[in-house]
C-alpha positions as CSV (number, residue, x, y, z in Angstrom):
1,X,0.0,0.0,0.0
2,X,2.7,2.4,0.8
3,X,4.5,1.8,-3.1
4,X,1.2,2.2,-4.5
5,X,0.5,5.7,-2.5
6,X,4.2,6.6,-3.5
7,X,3.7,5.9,-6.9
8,X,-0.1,7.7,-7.0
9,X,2.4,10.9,-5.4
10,X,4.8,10.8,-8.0
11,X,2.1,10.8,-10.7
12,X,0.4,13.7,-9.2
13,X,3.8,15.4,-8.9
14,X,4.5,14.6,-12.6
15,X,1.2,15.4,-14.3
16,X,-1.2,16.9,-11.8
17,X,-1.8,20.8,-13.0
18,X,-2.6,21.9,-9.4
19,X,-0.1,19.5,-7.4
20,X,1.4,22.5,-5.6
21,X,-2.1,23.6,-4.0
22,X,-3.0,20.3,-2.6
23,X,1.2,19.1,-1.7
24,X,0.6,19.1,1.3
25,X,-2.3,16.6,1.9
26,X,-1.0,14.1,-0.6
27,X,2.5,14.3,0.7
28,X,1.3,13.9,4.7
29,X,2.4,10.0,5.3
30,X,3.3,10.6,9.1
31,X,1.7,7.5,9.8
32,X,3.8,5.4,7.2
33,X,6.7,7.5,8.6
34,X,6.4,6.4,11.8
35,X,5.7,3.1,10.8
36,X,9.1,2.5,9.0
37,X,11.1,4.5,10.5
38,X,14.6,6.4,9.7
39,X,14.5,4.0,6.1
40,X,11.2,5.7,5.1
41,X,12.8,9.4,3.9
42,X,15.4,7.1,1.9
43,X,12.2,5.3,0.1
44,X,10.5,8.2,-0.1
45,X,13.5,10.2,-2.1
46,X,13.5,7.3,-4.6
47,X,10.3,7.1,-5.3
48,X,10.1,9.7,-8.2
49,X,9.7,9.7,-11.6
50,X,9.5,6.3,-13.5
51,X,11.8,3.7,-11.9
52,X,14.2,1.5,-14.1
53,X,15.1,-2.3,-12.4
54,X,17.9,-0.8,-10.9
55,X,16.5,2.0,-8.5
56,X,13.8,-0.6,-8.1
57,X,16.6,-3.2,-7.0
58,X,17.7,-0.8,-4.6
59,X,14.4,0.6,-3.0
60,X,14.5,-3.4,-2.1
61,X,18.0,-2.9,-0.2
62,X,16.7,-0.9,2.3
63,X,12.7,-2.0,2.3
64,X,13.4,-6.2,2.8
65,X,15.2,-5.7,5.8
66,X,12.7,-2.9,7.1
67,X,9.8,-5.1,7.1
68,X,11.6,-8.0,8.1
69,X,12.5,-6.0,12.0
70,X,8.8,-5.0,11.9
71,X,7.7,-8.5,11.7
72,X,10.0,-9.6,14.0
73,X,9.1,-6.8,16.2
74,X,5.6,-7.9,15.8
75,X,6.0,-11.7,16.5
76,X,6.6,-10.5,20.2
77,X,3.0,-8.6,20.5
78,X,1.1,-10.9,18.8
């Protein structure tokens, strides 16, 4: 869900004719922020523009091992 909303930003940023006026309510992910942590501004900065295997390759670098402490973190709560 988070790529998706990513991608849907970098769209908007690409195409939408009055992106500037509503920035700041498409851009507000403090949830996802606080979800994933310091790694979430480094995913966020590569998620612009259309992404070739590579930067796609390396968005995976820092998002496997992300979600793999959450889950771990979450094994303990559940």
């Amino acid at each position: 869900m988070i790529f998706n909303h990513l991608g849907r930003i970098s769209i908007c940023q690409m195409y939408g004719n009055d992106y500037e006026q509503y920035m700041d309510e498409i851009e507000n992910m403090t949830i996802e922020e606080s979800f994933i942590g310091d790694n979430f501004s480094k995913i966020k900065s590569k998620m612009k523009g259309f992404l070739r295997n590579t930067d796609i390759l390396n968005i995976g670098k820092i998002y496997l091992p992300t979600i793999i402490e959450l889950s771990k973190k979450m094994e303990g709560k559940l």
